[in-house]
Structures are given as structure tokens and as C-alpha cells.
C-alpha positions as CSV (number, residue, x, y, z in Angstrom):
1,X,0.0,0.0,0.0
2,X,1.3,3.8,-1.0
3,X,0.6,5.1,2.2
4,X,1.2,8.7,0.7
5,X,-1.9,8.4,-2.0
6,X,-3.9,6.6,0.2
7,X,-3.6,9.7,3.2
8,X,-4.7,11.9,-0.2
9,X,-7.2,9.9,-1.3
10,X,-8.7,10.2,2.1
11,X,-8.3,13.6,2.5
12,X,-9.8,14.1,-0.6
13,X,-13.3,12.7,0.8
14,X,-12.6,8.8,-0.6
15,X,-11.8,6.6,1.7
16,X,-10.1,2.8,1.1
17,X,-12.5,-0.1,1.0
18,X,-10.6,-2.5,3.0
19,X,-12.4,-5.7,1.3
20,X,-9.7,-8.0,2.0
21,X,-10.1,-7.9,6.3
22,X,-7.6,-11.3,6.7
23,X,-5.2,-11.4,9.1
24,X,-3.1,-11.8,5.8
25,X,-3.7,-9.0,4.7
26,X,-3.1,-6.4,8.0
27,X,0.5,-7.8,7.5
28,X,1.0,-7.1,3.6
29,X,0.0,-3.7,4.7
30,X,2.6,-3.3,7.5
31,X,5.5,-4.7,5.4
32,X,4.5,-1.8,3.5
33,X,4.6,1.0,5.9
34,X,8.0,3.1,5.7
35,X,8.1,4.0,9.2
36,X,7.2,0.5,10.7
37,X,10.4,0.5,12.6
38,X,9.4,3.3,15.1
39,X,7.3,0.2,16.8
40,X,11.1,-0.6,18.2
41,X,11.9,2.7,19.7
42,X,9.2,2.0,22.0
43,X,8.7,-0.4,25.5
44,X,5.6,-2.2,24.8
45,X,3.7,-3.9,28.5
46,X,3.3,-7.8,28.4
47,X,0.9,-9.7,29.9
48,X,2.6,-10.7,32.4
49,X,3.2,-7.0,32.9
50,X,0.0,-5.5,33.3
51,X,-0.7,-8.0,36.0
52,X,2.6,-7.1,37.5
53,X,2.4,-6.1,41.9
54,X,5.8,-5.8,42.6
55,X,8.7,-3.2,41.8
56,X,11.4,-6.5,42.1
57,X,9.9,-8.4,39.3
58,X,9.7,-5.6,36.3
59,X,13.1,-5.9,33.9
60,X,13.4,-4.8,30.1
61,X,13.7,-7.3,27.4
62,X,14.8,-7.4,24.2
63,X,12.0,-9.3,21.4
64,X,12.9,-10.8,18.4
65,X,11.8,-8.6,16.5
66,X,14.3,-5.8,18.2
67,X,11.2,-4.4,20.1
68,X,11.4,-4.1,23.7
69,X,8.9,-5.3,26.5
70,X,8.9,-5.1,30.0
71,X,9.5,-8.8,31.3
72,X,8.9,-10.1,34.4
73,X,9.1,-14.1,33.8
74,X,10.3,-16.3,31.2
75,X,7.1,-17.6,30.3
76,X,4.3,-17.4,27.3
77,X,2.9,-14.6,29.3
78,X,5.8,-12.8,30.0
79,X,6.9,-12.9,26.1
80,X,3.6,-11.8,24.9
81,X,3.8,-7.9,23.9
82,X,0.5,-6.2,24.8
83,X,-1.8,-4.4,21.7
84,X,-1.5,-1.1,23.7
85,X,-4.8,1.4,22.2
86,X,-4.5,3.8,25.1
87,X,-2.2,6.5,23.2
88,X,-4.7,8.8,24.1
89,X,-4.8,8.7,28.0
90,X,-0.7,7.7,28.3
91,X,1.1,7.5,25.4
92,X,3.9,4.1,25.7
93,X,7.6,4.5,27.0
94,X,10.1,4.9,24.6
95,X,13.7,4.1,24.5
96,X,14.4,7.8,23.6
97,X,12.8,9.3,26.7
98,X,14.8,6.9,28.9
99,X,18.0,7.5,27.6
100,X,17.5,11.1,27.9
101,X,16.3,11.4,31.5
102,X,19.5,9.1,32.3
103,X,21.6,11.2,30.4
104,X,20.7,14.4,32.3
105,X,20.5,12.1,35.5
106,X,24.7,11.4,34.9
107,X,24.9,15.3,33.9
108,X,23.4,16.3,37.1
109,X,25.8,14.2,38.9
110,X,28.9,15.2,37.2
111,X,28.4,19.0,37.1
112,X,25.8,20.0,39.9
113,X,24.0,23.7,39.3
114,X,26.8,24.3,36.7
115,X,23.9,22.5,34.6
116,X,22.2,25.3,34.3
117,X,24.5,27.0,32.1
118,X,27.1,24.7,30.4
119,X,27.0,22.5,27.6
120,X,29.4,20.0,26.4
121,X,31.6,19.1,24.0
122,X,30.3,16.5,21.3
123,X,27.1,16.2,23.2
124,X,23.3,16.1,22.7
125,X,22.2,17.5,26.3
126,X,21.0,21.1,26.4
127,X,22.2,22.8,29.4
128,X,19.0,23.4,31.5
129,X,18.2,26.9,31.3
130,X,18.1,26.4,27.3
131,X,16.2,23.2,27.7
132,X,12.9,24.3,27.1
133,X,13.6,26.2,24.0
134,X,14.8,23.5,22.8
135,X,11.9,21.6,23.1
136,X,10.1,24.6,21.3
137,X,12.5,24.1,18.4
138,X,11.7,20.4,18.2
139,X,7.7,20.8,18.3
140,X,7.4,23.3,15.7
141,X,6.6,21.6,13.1
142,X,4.2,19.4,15.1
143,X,2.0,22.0,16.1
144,X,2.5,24.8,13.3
145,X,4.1,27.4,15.1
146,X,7.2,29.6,15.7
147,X,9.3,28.1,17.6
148,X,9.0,31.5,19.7
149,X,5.9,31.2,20.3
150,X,5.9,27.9,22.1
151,X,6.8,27.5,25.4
152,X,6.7,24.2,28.2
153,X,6.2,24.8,31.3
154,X,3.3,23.4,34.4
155,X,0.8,21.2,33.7
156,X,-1.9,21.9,31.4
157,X,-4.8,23.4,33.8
158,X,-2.0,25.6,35.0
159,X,-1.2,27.2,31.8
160,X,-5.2,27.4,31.0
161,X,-5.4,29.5,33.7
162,X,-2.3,31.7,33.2
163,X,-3.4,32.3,29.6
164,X,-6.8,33.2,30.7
165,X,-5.6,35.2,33.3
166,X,-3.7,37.3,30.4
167,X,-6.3,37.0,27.5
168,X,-9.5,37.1,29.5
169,X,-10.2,40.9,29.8
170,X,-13.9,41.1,30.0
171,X,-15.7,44.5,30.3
172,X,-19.4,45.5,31.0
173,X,-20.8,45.0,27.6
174,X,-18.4,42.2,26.6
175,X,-18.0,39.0,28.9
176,X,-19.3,35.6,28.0
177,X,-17.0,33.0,26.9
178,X,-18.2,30.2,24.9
179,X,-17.5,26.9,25.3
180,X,-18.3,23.2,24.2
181,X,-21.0,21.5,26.0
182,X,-18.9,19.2,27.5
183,X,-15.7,20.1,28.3
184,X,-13.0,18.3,29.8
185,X,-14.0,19.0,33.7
186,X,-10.3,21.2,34.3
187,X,-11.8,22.9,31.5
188,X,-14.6,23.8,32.6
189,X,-13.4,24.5,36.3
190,X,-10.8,27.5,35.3
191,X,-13.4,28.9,33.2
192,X,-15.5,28.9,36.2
193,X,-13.1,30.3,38.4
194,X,-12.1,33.3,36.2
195,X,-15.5,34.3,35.8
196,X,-15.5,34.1,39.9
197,X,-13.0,35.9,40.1
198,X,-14.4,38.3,38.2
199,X,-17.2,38.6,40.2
200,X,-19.2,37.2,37.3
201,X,-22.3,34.9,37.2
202,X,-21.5,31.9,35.0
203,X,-25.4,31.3,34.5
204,X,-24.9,34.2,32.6
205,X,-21.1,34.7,31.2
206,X,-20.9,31.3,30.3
207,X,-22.7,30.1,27.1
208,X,-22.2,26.0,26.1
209,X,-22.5,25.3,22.5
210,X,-24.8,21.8,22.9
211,X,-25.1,19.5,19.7
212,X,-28.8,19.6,17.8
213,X,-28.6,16.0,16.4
214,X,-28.7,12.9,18.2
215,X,-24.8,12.5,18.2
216,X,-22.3,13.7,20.5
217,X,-20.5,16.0,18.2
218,X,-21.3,20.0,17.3
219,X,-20.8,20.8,13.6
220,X,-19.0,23.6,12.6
221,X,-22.4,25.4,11.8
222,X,-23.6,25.7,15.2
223,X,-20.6,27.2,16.5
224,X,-20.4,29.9,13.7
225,X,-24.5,30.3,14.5
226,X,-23.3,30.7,18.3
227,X,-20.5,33.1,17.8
228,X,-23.0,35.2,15.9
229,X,-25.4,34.9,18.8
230,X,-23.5,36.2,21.0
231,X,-21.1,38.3,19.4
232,X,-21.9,41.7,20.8
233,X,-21.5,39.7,24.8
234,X,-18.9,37.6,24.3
235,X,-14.9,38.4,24.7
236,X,-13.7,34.5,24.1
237,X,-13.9,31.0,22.9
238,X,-12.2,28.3,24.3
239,X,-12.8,25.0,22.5
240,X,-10.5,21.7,22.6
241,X,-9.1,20.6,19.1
242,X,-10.4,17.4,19.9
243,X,-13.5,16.7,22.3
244,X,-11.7,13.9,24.2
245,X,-15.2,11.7,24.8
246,X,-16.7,11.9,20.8
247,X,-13.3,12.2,19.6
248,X,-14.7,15.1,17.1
249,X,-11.8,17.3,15.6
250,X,-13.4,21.0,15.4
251,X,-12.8,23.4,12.1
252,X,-9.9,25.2,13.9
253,X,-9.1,27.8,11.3
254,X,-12.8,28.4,10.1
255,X,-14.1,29.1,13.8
256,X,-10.8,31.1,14.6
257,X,-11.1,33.3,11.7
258,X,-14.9,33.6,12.1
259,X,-14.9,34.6,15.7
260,X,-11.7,36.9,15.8
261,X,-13.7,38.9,12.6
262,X,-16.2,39.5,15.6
263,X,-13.7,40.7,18.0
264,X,-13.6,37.4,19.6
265,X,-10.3,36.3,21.8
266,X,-10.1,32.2,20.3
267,X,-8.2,29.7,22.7
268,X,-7.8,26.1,21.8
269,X,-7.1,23.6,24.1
270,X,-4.9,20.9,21.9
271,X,-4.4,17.8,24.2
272,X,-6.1,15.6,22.0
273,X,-5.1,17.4,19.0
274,X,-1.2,17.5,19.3
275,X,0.8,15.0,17.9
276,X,-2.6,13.6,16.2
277,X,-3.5,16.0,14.1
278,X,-2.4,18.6,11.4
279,X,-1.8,21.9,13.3
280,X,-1.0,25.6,11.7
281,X,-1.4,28.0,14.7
282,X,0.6,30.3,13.2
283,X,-0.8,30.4,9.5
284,X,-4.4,30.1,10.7
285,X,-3.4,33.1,13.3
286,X,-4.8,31.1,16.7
287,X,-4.9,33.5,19.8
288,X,-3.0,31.0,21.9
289,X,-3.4,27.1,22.9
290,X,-2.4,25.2,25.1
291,X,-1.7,21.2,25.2
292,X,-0.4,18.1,27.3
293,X,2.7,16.0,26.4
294,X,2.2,12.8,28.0
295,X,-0.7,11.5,25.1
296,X,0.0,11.3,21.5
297,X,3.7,13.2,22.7
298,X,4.4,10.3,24.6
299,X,6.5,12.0,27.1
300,X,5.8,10.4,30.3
301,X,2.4,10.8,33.2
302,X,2.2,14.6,34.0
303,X,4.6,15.5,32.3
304,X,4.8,19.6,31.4
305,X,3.0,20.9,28.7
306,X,2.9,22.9,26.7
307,X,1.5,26.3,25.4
308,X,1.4,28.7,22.5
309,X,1.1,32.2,22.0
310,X,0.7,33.9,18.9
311,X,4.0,36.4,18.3
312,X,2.0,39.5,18.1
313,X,0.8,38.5,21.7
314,X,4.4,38.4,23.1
315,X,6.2,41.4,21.9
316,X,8.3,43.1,23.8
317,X,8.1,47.1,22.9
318,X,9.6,50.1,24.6
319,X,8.6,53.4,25.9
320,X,10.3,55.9,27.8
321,X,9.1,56.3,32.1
322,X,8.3,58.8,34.1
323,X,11.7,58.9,35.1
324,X,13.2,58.7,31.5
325,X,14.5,55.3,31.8
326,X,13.5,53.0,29.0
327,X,10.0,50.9,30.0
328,X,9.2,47.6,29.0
329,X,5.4,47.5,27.0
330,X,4.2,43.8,26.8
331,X,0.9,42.4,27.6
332,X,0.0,41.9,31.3
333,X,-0.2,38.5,32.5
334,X,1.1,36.5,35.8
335,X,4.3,37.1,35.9
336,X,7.4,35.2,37.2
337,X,11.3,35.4,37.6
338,X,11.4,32.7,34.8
339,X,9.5,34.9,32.5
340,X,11.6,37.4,32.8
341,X,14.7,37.9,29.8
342,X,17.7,35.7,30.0
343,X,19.6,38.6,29.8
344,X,18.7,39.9,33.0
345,X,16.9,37.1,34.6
346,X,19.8,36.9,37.4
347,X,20.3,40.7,37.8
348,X,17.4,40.1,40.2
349,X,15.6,43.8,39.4
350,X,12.4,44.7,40.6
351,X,11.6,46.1,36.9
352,X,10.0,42.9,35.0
353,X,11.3,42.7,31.7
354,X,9.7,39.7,29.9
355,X,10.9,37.5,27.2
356,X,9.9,38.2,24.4
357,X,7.4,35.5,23.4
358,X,5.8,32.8,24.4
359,X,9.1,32.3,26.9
360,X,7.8,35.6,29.1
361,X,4.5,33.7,30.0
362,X,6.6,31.3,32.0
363,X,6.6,31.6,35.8
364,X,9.2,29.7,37.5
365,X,12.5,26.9,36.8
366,X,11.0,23.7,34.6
367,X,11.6,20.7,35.4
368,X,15.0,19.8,33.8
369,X,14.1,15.9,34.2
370,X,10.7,16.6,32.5
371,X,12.2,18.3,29.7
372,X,14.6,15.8,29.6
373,X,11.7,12.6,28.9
374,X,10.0,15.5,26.4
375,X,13.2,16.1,24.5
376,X,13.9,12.6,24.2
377,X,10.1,11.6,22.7
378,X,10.1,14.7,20.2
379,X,13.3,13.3,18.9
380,X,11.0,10.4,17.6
381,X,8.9,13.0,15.6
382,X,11.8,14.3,14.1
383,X,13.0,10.7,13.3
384,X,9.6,9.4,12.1
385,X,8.4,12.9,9.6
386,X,5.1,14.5,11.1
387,X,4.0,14.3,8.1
388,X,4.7,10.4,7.7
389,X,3.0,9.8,10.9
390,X,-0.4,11.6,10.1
391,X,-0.6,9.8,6.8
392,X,-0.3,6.5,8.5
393,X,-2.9,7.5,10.7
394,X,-5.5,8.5,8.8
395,X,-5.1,4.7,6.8
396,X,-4.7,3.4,10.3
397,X,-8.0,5.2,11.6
398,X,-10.0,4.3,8.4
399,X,-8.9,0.5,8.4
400,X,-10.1,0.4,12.1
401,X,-13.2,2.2,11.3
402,X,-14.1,-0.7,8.5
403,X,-13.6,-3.5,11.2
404,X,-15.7,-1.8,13.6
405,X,-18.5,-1.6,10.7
406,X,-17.7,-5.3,9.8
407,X,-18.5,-6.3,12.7
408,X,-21.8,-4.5,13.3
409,X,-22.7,-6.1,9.7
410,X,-21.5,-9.5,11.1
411,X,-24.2,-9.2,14.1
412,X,-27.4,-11.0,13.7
413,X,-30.9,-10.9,15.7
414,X,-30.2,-8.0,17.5
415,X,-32.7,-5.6,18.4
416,X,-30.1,-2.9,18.9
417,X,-26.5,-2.6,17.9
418,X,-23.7,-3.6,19.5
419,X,-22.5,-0.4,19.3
420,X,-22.8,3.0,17.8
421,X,-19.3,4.7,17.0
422,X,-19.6,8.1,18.3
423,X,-16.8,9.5,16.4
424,X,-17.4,11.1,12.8
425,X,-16.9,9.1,9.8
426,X,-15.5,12.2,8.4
427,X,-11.7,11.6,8.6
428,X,-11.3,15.1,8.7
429,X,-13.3,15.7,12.0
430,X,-11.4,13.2,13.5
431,X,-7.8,12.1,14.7
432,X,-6.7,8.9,15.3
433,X,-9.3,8.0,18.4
434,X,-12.8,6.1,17.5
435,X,-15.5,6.6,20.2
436,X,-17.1,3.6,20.5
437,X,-20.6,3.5,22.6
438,X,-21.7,0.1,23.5
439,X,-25.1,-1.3,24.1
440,X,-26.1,-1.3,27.7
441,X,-24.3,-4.1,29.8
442,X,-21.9,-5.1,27.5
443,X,-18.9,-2.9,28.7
444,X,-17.8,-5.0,31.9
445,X,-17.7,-8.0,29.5
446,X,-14.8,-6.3,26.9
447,X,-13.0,-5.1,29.6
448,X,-12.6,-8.4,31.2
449,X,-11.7,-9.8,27.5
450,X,-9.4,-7.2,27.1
451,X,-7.7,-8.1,30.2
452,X,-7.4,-11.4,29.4
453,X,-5.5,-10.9,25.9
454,X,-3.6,-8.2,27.3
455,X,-5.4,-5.3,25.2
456,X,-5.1,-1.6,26.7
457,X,-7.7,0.5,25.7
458,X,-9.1,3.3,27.7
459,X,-13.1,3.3,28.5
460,X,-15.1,5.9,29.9
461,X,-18.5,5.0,31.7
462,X,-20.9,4.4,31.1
463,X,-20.7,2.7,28.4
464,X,-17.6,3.9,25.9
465,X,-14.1,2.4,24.9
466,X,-12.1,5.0,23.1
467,X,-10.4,2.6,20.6
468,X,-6.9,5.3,19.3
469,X,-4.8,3.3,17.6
470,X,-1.6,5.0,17.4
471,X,0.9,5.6,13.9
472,X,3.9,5.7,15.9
473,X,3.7,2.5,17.3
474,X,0.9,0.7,16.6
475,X,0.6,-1.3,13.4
476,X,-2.6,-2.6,11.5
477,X,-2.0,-6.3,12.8
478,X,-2.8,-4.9,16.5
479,X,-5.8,-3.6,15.2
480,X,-7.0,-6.9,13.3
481,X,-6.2,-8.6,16.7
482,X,-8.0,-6.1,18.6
483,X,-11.2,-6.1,16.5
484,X,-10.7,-10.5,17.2
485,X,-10.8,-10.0,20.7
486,X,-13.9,-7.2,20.7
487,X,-15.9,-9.9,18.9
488,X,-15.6,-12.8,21.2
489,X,-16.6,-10.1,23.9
490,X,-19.8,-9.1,22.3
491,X,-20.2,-12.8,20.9
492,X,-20.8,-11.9,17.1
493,X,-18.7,-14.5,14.7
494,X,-17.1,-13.7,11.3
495,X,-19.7,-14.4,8.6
């Protein structure tokens, strides 16, 4: 398979047909995929491993294949390598990010706070203070951006609330910010809290954008219809690239352009979207964003995140003071010591003089050992081609999409369906994750299946699996097995 048409043909609104669904056939493709050997650069979970209670019996292994498990045993369970579909909660452990934390760990060691500052000789490591930026550099091209105006630092809810705390000016006449109807709940919490703290009433400075249809997802239509609503009330919209529970990817660039035209603010909350899905912050002229690193980035639980400003947002302009010393002009946010310029950062001045960029919305020292794991997994991206891994996806997606719909046209004498998929068919509203509702009842059973064959996919209750199979490590003979296993659960044979 040309990987390279077939991403075009999709994007051109025609998807593959997938008639040969053999076992066979999931192979052929992945002898045919260019950047199959990323699967290695990662630590896949065994069975064994996933039922694993003690710290003593975890050890790395090497497969035959060159891939890497985590063994605890030298039996059939032990050996087998897990089909791990939870990209999008907790993206796997990859070589990269361990070599990298241990690197900086010996670097630590050896030099002490000289780390800060020095670099070696005919070495990789960033000294610390650089280390971020560095990470900027290495992301552009994933999210579309200067590398200016990206910046890691906190946790995501932290930097939601620092960039609302800076873009979120609302005044008498304008003060609503729209939102989806069902935000992820950190989401959904700052907003509430800044309109507290504004002393505002979220019943009425707070307006949810619900879906008309009997799906879970908005189309772009409604939002555009809501903006114009409210347009003369509201100061911002925060949305999420991708709704984490439909799995819906929203019209970025039409809704940013459409609401900024209206003298809307436009924040987009990426951590579903980054290292998923096409991103052009700059071009399409995004406000600023924000996103986590530890999904589709794969660069470890909590670790910092990341967030985007657009350049004309982070100048750094001068004026002259009261006292005719030169005054820094920037836009006023929550400011910090780590904000503040490089080139006076230690000077330790009252006067705040930010970075200019993304860099001056920083607040204090990052964590050198979680830039370290983020360095290390964004050297994968470079290695793999962005571009090479959302072609692979959108087959990747599709294919799944066609067993799931096999399936359903397998089952016979139901009164209802297994399942519905939540997710649009649309590949272009989409990224690699398929929402997948089941009936009523049935969801204790997968999961116990799933358990059993050693297959990680996240659910959320009631009643959904978020099936996300992954291009940088998954392959299309994990999903084939996957789809085997999700049919003994609900009981519906191949036909």
C-alpha cells in the first residue's frame, strides 16, 4: 500500500474499502509501511506485565523482532507484547525518553547547578536553562508554530489558567466565553473560576455550545451560529481541538477566523489534537493554545505541557518612564522570575522585563528531568516525519473504522446494535481515536476480555471504549487482533 496516495485519497473525501479484512492482509500492509520500525523505539507492556504487583519483578527485554517489552518471567505470558490502544490517556515509554532522563541524570551528577549554564563538548544534552527552548524548536513543526511562540512549562490546567488570566479581559458590555457543552471538567473548572474571580455569574457569562442531532458532536455550523449569537457579549472561545469523549476534531481555522472577525479572543485547548493531528497556529493566526505531552507526545504521566502564543501576543516594545529610563510595554499576565529575559533574569531587578514571546509567560524553573523525557520523545517525531506519521494514521484510523463496521454487519438478531461509534466518519473531524458506545451491559464484558488478551484501551463509563490506535507504534495487525478480541466479547462471529 502507497501510504502517501492513500492519506490523499482520504483527504480528498474517498476513503479505502478495505475488502480484504484477513489477518493476511493487516501484514501485507505493515510490510508496506516506511516508518514500521518506530514500533522498536518503543517499551511495549506484556501480559505478564500488566498484571505485575511488585517493583522487584519488572526488567526490560529485548524481542525478536528488536522491540522491547517489560518482562517479568520467562514464560508465554511474559513474552507476549500487549496491543497497547491507550495512546490517548498515556502515550507508551520509549527508549528515547529513557536514555534522555538518564543522560541528564549522569549530567546532574557530574556538574551539579553548573547544569544550568554549560554545555558539552560533542554532546546532545542542552544545558538546562536552554532546555525548554529546545523543546520549542523540536515541536514546531508538530503544532505549526514559531518556535517562539511555544513555550513548556506546568501542567496543562496551569497554563489554562495563566493564559486566561492574560487573555481574558472582559468588560461590561463584553464578557461571555463560549465553550463546548462538555468540556473536559479542568476545563470547565478555570473557566468557572475566572469568571468568579471576576465577580461574574457563570449562569450568565458562560454560554455552552450543545449538539442539535442525536450525536455527540457540534458541527461547525452551530458554532459559527453561536458566535453570531452572542457576538456583541462575548470576549472569548475556548474550545478543545479534539472533544476527548466523541473524539470530534473542530474546524480550527474556520471558527478562529470567524470569531476573531467578531472581535472574539479564540483559545484552543490541543491535548487531544497534538501529535494527532495537522496543526497551523501560526498560519491560521490562533490567539494562543495550550496542550499536554504525556498522550499522542508520549513524554511520560504529567509531564509539562505545553502552550502557544501567537507572536504579536508576546512582543516586547519600549517606551520611555516617568523617570526617563526606558519601560518595558508587553501584555500583562502573571508574571514570574522565569519569565523574565535571560539577559537579565539573574540581575534580580524589581523592573520585570519579559521575554519576548511565548518564553515571558513562564513563571518559575521547569523541570529539567521533565524536559529531559520531552526532549527525548520529540526526537521520535523528528526521526519518524510528522507528516509520515499523520498519513499513517488517517489509513490506520480508516482500516479500524471498516472493522468496527464489519463487525456490526456480522451481528445478527439483535434488536439494537452492539454499538454505535460516536466518532465522525469524516476523517477530517477526526484524529486517530474512535469513540465507540456500547449497548447497555456489554462494557464490563470487553473489559474483562481485554484483560485477558492483554489489550489496553481506555473506556469511559458508562458505556464507551475510546479505541486510538496509534501511527507511531501501533501497526494494522494490533488492530486486526484487537477487533478479534472485541468480537468474542460481544459474541458476534465472522460471517
Amino acid at each position: 500500500m502507497d501510504f502517501v496516495a492513500t492519506a490523499d485519497q482520504i483527504r480528498s473525501g474517498k476513503k479505502p474499502t478495505f475488502d480484504d479484512l484477513s489477518l493476511e492482509r493487516a501484514q501485507e500492509i505493515d510490510k508496506s509501511d516506511s516508518i514500521r520500525h518506530m514500533r522498536n523505539e518503543f517499551i511495549f507492556p506484556t501480559k505478564s506485565s500488566l498484571k505485575t504487583k511488585s517493583q522487584k519483578t519488572i526488567a526490560l527485554s529485548t524481542t525478536a523482532d528488536n522491540g522491547t517489552t517489560v518482562v517479568n518471567g520467562d514464560d508465554e505470558e511474559s513474552q507476549q507484547r500487549s496491543i497497547y490502544f491507550g495512546g490517548n490517556s498515556l502515550g507508551l515509554q520509549s527508549k528515547a525518553v529513557r536514555a534522555s532522563v538518564n543522560a541528564q541524570l549522569d549530567f546532574w551528577a557530574a556538574v551539579g547547578v553548573n547544569g544550568h549554564f554549560l554545555n558539552l563538548e560533542d554532546s546532545p544534552l542542552v544545558n538546562w536553562q536552554d532546555m525548554a527552548a529546545h523543546c520549542a524548536t523540536q515541536s514546531a513543526d508538530i503544532v505549526g508554530a514559531l518556535p517562539s511562540e511555544i513555550v513548556y512549562m506546568n501542567t496543562l490546567t496551569t497554563n489554562i489558567h495563566l493564559l486566561l488570566a492574560a487573555f481574558y479581559k472582559p468588560t461590561e458590555k463584553r464578557h461571555k466565553i463560549i465553550l463546548e457543552w462538555k468540556p473536559f471538567p479542568s476545563d470547565y473548572y478555570a473557566i468557572s473560576s475566572h469568571l468568579q474571580w471576576h465577580k461574574l455569574d457563570h449562569t450568565k457569562s458562560m454560554v455552552e455550545v450543545w449538539p442539535k442531532e442525536d450525536n455527540l458532536y457540534i458541527s461547525t455550523e452551530q458554532v459559527l451560529a453561536t458566535i453570531d449569537e452572542h457576538a456583541e457579549e462575548a470576549a472569548m472561545i475556548l474550545l478543545p481541538g479534539i472533544q476527548y469523549y466523541s473524539g470530534q476534531c473542530f474546524d480550527i481555522p474556520t471558527i478562529t477566523k470567524y470569531a476573531q472577525d467578531r472581535g472574539l479572543v479564540v483559545g484552543w485547548d490541543l491535548a487531544h489534537a497534538a501529535g494527532n493531528v495537522d496543526l497551523k497556529l501560526h498560519e491560521w493566526n490562533v490567539d494562543f493554545a495550550m496542550w499536554c505531552t504525556y498522550k499522542y507526545m508520549n513524554g511520560g504521566p504529567g509531564c509539562i505541557a505545553g502552550a502557544y502564543v501567537h507572536d504579536r501576543h508576546g512582543k516586547v516594545e519600549w517606551s520611555t518612564g516617568d523617570d526617563g529610563q526606558p519601560k518595558p510595554v508587553f501584555r500583562p499576565r502573571l508574571s514570574g522570575w522565569y519569565g523574565g529575559d535571560q539577559s537579565v533574569r539573574f540581575l534580580m531587578a524589581k523592573e520585570f522585563q519579559p521575554t519576548p514571546g511565548a518564553s515571558g509567560f513562564q513563571i518559575g524553573n521547569p523541570s529539567a528531568l521533565d524536559l529531559a523525557a520531552l526532549t527525548g520523545a520529540l526526537s521520535l517525531f523528528t526521526k519518524a516525519g510528522f507528516q509520515n506519521l499523520r498519513n499513517k494514521s488517517l489509513v490506520l484510523t480508516c482500516y479500524a473504522e471498516r472493522m468496527l463496521n464489519q463487525i456490526l454487519a456480522d451481528e445478527q438478531g439483535a434488536e439494537k446494535p452492539a454499538f454505535t461509534i460516536l466518532t465522525p466518519a469524516d476523517p477530517a473531524q477526526r484524529g486517530a481515536q474512535l469513540s465507540v458506545l456500547l449497548r447497555e451491559g456489554l462494557l464490563d464484558k470487553v473489559q474483562e476480555e481485554f484483560a485477558k488478551e492483554a489489550i489496553v484501551c481506555d473506556k469511559r463509563k458508562p458505556d464507551v471504549i475510546r479505541v486510538a490506535p496509534v501511527a507511531m507504534y501501533n501497526s494494522f495487525e494490533d488492530v486486526w487482533r484487537f477487533m478479534e478480541v472485541l468480537r468474542k466479547a460481544l459474541g458476534i462471529p465472522r460471517r
